[in-house]
C-alpha positions as CSV (number, residue, x, y, z in Angstrom):
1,X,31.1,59.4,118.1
2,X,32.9,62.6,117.4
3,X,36.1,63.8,119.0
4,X,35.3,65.7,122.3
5,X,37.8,67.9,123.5
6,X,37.8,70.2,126.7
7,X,37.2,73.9,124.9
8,X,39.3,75.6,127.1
9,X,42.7,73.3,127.1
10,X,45.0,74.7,124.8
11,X,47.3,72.3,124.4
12,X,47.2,70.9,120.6
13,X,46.3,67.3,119.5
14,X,49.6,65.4,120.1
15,X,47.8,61.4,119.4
16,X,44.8,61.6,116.7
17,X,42.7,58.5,115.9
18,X,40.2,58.9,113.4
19,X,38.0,56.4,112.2
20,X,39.7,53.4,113.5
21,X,38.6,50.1,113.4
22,X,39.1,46.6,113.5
23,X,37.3,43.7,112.0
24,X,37.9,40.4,112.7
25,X,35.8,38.1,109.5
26,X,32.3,39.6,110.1
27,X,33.4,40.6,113.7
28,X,33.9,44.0,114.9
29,X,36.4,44.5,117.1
30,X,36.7,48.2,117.1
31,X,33.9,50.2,115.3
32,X,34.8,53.6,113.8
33,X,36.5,54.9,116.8
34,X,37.5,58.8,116.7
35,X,39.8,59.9,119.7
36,X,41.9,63.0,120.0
37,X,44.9,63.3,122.9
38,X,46.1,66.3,123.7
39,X,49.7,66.8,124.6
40,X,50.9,65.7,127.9
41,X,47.1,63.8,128.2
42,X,46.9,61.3,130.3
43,X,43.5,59.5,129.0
44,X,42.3,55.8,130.1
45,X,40.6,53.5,127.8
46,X,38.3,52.0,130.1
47,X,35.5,49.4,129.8
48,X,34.9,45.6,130.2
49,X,36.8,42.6,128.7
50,X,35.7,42.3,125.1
51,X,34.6,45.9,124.6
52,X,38.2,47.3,122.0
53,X,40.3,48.8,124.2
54,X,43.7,46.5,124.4
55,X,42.9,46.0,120.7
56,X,42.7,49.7,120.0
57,X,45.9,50.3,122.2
58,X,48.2,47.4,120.1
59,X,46.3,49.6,117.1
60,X,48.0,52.4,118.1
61,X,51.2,50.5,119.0
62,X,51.6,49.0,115.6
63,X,51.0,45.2,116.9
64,X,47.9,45.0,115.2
65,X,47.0,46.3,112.0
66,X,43.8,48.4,111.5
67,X,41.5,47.2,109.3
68,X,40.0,51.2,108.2
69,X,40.9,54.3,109.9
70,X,44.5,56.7,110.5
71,X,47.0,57.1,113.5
72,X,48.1,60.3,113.8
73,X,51.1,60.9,116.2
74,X,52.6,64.5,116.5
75,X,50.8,65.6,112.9
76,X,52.7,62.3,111.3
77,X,50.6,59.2,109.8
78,X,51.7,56.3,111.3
79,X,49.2,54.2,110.6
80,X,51.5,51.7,108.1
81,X,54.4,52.1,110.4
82,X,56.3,49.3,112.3
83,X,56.2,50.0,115.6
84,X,59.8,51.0,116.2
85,X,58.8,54.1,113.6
86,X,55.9,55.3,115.8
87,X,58.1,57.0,118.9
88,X,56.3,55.1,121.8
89,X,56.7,53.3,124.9
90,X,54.7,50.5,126.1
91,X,54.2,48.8,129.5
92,X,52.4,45.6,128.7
93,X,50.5,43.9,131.4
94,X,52.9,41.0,132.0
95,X,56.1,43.6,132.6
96,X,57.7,41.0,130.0
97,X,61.2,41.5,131.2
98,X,64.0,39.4,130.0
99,X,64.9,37.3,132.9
100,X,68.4,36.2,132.2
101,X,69.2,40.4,132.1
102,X,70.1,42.7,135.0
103,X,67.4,45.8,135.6
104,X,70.1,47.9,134.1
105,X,70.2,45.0,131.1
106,X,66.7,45.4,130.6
107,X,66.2,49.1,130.6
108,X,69.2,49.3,127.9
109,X,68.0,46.9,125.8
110,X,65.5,49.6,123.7
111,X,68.5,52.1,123.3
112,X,71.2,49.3,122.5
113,X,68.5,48.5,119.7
114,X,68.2,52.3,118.5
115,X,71.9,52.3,118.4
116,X,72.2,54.5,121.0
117,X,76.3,55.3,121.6
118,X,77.2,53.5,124.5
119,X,78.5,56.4,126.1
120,X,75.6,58.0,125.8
121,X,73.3,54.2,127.6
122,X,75.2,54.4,131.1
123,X,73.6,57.5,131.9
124,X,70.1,57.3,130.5
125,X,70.2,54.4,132.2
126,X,70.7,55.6,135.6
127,X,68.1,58.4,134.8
128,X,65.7,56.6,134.3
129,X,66.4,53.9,136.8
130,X,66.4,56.9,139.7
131,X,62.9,58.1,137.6
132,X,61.3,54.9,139.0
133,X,62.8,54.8,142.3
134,X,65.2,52.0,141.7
135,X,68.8,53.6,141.5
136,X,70.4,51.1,143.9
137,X,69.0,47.9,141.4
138,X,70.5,47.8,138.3
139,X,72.7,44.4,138.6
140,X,69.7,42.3,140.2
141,X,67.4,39.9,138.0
142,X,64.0,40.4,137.5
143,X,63.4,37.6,139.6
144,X,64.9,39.2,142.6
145,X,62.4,42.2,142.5
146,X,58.8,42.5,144.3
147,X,56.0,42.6,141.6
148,X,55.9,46.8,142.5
149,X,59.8,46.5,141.7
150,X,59.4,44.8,138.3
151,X,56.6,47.1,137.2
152,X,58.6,50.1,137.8
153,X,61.3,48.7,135.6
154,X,59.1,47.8,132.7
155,X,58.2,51.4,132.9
156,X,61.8,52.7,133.1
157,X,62.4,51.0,129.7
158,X,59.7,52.6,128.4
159,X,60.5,56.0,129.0
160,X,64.5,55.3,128.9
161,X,63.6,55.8,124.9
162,X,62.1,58.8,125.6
163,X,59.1,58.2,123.6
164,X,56.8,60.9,122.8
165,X,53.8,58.6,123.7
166,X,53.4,56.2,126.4
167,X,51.0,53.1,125.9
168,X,50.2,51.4,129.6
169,X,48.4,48.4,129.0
170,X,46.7,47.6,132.5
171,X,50.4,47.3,134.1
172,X,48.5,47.5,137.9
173,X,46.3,44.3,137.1
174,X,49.0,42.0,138.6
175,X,49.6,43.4,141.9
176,X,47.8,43.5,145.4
177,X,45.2,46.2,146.0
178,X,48.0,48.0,148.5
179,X,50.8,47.9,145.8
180,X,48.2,49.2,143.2
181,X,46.9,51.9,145.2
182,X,50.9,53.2,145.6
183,X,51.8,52.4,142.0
184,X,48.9,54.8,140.7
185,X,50.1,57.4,142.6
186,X,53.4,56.9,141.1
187,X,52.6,57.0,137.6
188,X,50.5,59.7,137.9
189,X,53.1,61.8,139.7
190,X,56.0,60.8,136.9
191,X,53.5,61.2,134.0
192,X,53.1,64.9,134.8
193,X,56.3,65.5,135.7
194,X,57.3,64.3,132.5
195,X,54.6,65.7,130.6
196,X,54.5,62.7,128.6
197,X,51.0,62.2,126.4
198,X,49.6,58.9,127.8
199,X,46.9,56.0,126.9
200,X,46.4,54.1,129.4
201,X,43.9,50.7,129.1
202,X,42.3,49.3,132.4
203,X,39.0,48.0,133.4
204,X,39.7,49.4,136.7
205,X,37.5,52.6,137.2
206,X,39.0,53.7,140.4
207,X,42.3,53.7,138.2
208,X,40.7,55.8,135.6
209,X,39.0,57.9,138.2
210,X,42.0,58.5,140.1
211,X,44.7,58.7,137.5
212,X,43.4,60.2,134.6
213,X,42.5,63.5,133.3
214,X,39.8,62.3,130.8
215,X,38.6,58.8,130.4
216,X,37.1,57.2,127.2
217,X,34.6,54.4,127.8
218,X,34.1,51.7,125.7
219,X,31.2,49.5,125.1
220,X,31.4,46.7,122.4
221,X,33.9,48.4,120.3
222,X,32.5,52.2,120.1
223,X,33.7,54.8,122.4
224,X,30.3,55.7,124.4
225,X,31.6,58.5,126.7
226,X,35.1,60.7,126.5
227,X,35.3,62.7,129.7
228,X,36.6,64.0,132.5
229,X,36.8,61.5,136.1
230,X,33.9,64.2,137.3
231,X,32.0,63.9,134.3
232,X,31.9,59.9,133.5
233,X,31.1,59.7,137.0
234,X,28.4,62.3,137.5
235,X,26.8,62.7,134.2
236,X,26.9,58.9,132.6
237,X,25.3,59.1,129.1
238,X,23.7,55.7,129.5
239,X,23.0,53.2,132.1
240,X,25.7,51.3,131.2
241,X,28.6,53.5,132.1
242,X,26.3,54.7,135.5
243,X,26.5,50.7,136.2
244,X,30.2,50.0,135.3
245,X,31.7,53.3,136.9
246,X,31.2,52.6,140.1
247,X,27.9,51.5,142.3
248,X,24.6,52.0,141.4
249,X,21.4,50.2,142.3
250,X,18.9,50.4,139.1
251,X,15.4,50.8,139.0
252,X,13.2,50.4,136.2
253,X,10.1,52.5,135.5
254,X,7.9,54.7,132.7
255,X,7.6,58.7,132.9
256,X,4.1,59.4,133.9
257,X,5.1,63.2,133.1
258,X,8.0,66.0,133.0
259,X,10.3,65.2,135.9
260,X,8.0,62.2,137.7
261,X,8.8,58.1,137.0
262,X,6.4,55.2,138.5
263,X,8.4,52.2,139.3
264,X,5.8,50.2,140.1
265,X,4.0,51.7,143.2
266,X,6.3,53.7,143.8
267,X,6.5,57.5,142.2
268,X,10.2,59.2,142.0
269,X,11.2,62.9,140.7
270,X,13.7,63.8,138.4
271,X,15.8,67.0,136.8
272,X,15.2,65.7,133.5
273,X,13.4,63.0,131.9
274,X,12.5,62.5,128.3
275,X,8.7,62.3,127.0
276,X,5.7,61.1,128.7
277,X,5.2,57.1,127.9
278,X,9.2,56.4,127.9
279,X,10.2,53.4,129.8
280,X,13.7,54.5,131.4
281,X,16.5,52.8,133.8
282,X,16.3,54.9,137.3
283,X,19.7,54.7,138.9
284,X,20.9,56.2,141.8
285,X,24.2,56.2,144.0
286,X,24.3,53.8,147.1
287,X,26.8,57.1,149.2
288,X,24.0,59.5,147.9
289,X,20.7,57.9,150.2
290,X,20.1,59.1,153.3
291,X,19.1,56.2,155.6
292,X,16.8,57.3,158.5
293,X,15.9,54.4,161.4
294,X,13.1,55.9,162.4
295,X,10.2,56.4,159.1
296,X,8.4,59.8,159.2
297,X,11.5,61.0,160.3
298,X,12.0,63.0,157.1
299,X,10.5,65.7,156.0
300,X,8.9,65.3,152.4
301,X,10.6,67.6,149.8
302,X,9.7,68.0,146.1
303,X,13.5,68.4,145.9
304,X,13.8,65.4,147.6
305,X,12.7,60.8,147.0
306,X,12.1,59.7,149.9
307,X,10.9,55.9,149.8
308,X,10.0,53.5,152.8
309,X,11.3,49.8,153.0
310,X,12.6,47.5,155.0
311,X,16.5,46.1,155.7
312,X,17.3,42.6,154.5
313,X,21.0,42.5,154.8
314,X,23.1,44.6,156.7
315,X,27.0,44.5,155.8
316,X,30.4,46.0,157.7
317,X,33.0,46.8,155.2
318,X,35.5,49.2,157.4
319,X,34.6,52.8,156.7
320,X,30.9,52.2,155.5
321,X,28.1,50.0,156.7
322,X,25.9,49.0,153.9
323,X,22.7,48.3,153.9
324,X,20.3,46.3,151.4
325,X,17.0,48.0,151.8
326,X,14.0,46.2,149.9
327,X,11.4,49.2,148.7
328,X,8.9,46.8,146.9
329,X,9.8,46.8,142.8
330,X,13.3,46.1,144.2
331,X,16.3,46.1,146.7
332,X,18.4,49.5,147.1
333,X,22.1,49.3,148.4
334,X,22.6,52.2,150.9
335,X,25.9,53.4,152.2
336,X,26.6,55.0,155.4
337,X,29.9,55.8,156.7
338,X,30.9,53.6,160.1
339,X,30.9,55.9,163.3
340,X,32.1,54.9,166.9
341,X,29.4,53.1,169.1
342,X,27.2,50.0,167.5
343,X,25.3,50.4,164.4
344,X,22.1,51.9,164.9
345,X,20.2,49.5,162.3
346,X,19.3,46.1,162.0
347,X,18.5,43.3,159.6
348,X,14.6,43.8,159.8
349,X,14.2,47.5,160.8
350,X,11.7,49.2,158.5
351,X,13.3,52.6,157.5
352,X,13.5,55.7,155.2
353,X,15.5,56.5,152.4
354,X,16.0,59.6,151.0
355,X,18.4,61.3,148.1
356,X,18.1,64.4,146.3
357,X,16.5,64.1,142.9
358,X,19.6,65.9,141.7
359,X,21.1,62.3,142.1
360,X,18.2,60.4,140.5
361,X,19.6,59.9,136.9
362,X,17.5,58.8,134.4
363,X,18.4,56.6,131.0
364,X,16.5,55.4,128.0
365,X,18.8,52.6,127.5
366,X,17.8,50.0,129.3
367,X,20.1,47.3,129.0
């Protein structure tokens, strides 16, 4: 896939990958994988286990060597670099901190390496300790910290360095939902106040949503989609990424003609689909369908699905009810945010659902 790069951003190409891959005997672990980062980028690598991204972040790291392909970092090739040549900082998942050090220990441990002068390690120390929001921690042990606490020293040592990349790989993936939520938040906020150029691996898509200001997907070792949050999420380029980046129920069905699908007997409108006789993945957004209680409620719209079926399951999750609707060729999850006063449908209730076909997005892949 070729590089894609916002047209407008006029920042320069600070992390260049070109070609990279990774073969393993006759297995590929990373397929000709072309990625540019602009600098002070902040880009996930996001997918499911197995699909290249940790192995194209150690890649880029110098842990692993690539088996065809360049590294480019700030115009230089590093590709055949050790890492310690390649000017980064990496958070690995585990924190790996050395647990007979203090926080303070730790975070000096990449300078005292460099041969930083020592006069010079107190004070980068404490900068980057007060960075993360841990000033008043430097003599405790690793084991005395919260697994939030440890985190944001595995990050300090990063940056301590001052690295002109940072590597994250899935640093969140240990801690509770709460911690994670804060933590992202945190990163983000020290990432751009840094204006460090980032690559971040997760196979968390509200992390990539949330944090990221374009996210590559990855699908069996090839990069599949490099966008924006808005983008991956709106406009998925196969039914994959509409599946993995957040809900979707999935229909399949042919096109009977420009803009109408039968799935089964059903018929649905779309903006776009490709040529008469095509069998296409129909997938649509559980928040986007309208749930009515009451069918012939709604008003048919040729802007507009509507579809009639009845509820088999009804869920309460906090700030949404949902709702498993079967419509005949299959069973559509609808979302509704909660209200005050009982829910007004039942397990059993026939109803009407109806989304704009706007939302109706329509894939040849159908996997």
């Amino acid at each position: 896939m070729p590089t894609i790069a916002p047209a407008h951003d006029p920042r320069p190409d600070h992390l260049v990958l070109e070609g990279l891959e990774k073969r393993y005997d006759k297995v590929v672990a990373v397929a000709a994988l072309d990625l540019a980062v602009r600098q002070g980028e902040f880009i996930a690598l996001l997918g499911p286990s197995g699909c290249g991204k940790t192995t194209t972040l150690r890649m880029t790291a110098g842990l692993v060597p690539a088996s065809a392909g360049r590294i480019v970092i700030g115009g230089r090739d590093v590709t055949h670099l050790p890492p310690y040549r390649r000017d980064i900082g990496l958070v690995f998942q585990n924190y790996a901190l050395f647990p007979h050090m203090t926080v303070a220990e730790n975070v000096a441990f990449g300078l005292e390496m460099r041969k930083v002068p020592k006069a010079d390690i107190g004070k980068r120390v404490a900068e980057a300790l007060a960075l993360v929001r841990l000033a008043q921690y430097g003599e405790r042990r690793p084991r005395e910290l919260s697994g939030g606490q440890q985190q944001r020293v595995a990050l300090a040592r990063a940056l301590v360095i001052r690295p002109s990349i940072l590597l994250l790989d899935e640093p969140l993936s240990n801690l509770d939902a709460k911690l994670r939520e804060e933590m992202r938040t945190e990163i983000r906020e020290i990432q751009r106040r840094l204006g460090i150029t980032t690559l971040f691996v997760t196979h968390d898509q509200v992390e990539a949503l949330s944090m990221c200001d374009r996210i590559a997907v990855m699908q069996a070792g090839e990069l599949v989609q490099l966008g924006t949050p808005f983008e991956i999420y709106e406009r998925p380029r196969r039914a994959f990424i509409a599946d993995f980046v957040g809900r979707s129920n999935k229909l399949d069905g042919i096109v009977r003609e420009a803009g109408v699908i039968e799935v089964g007997p059903l018929t649905l409108r779309a903006t776009e689909t490709p040529a008469r006789g095509t069998e296409v993945r129909i997938s649509v957004r559980p928040h986007r369908i309208h749930i009515h209680p009451h069918p012939g409620s709604a008003r048919p719209h040729a802007r507009t699905n509507l579809l009639v079926g009845r509820v088999v399951r009804t869920t309460y999750v906090g700030d949404v009810f949902q709702y498993d609707v079967d419509v005949g060729p299959g069973v559509m999850q609808v979302e509704k945010p909660t209200a005050a006063g009982p829910q007004p449908i039942s397990r059993g209730d026939e109803v009407e659902l109806e989304w704009s076909v706007v939302d109706t997005l329509v894939f040849e892949d159908r996997p």
